[in-house]
C-alpha positions as CSV (number, residue, x, y, z in Angstrom):
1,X,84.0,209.4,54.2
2,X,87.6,208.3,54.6
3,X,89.3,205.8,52.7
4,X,91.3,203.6,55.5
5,X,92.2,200.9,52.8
6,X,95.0,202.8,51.2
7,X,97.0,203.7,54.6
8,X,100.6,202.6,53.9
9,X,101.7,200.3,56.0
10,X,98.2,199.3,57.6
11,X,98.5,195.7,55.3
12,X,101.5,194.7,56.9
13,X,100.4,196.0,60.1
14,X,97.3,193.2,59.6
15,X,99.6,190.7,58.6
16,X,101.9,191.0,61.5
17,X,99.2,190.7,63.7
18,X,97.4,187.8,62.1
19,X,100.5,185.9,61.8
20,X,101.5,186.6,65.8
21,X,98.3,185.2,66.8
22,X,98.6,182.5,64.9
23,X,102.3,182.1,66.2
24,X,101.0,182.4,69.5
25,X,98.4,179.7,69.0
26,X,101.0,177.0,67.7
27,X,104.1,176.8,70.5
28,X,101.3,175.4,72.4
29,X,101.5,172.1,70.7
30,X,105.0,171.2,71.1
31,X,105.7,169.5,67.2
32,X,104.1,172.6,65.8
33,X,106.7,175.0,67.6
34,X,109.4,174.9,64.6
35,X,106.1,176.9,62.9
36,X,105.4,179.0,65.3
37,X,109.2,180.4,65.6
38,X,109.0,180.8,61.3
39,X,105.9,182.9,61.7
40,X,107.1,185.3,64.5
41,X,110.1,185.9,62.2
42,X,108.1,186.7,59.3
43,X,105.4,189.2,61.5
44,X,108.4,190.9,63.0
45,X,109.5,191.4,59.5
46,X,106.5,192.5,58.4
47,X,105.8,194.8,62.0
48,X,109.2,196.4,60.8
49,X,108.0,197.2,57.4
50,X,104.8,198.8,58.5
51,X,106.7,201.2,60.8
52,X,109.2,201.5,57.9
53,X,105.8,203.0,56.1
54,X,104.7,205.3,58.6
55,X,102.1,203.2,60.5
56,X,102.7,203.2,63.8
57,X,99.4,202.3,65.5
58,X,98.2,200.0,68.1
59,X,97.7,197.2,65.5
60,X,101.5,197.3,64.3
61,X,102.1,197.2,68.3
62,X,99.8,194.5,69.1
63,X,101.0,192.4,65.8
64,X,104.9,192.7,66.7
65,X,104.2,192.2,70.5
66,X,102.3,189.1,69.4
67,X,105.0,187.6,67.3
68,X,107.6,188.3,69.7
69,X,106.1,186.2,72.1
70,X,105.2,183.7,69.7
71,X,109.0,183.9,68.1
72,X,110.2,183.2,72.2
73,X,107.5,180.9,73.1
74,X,107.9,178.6,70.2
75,X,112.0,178.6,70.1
76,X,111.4,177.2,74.0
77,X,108.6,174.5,73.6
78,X,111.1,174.0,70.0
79,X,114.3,173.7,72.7
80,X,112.1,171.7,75.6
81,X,111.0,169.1,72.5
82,X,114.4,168.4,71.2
83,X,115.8,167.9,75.2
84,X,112.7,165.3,75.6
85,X,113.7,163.7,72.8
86,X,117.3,163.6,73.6
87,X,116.2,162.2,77.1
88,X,113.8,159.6,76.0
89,X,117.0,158.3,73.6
90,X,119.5,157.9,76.3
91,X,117.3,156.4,78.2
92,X,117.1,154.0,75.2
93,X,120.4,153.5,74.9
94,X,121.5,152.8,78.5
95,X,119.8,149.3,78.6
């Protein structure tokens, strides 16, 4: 039997994908966004490192796919936040 728990790279492979899911999961609530754009940073960091270490399987692929769109999707719903905010305050303002 082969041991699959010493591959290098595989761990940060994981944690790339683990941490684009959960990226993924948190532009969808619009005050959670600022989160979700820090954890696709960190899972393209570590999707970099585990092709730095020679693994370059489907998981790294999946996990740096998943934390791109997270990275994007929460820097928009961050952006679309900020712009409601800024709307709802000048419409404060004018009255």
């Amino acid at each position: 039997m082969e041991n699959n728990q010493n591959v290098p790279g595989k761990g940060a492979a994981t944690a790339s994908l683990v941490l684009g899911i959960i990226a993924v999961v948190l532009w969808f609530f619009g005050y959670t966004s600022i989160v979700s754009v820090i954890l696709g940073i960190v899972g393209l960091v570590c999707a970099g490192n585990a092709k730095k270490a020679g693994f370059d399987d489907g998981l790294r692929t999946a996990g740096f796919v998943l934390s791109l769109i997270g990275l994007i999707g929460g820097g928009v719903a961050f952006v679309a936040c900020v712009a409601c905010a800024g709307v709802i305050g000048a419409a404060g303002l004018a009255y």
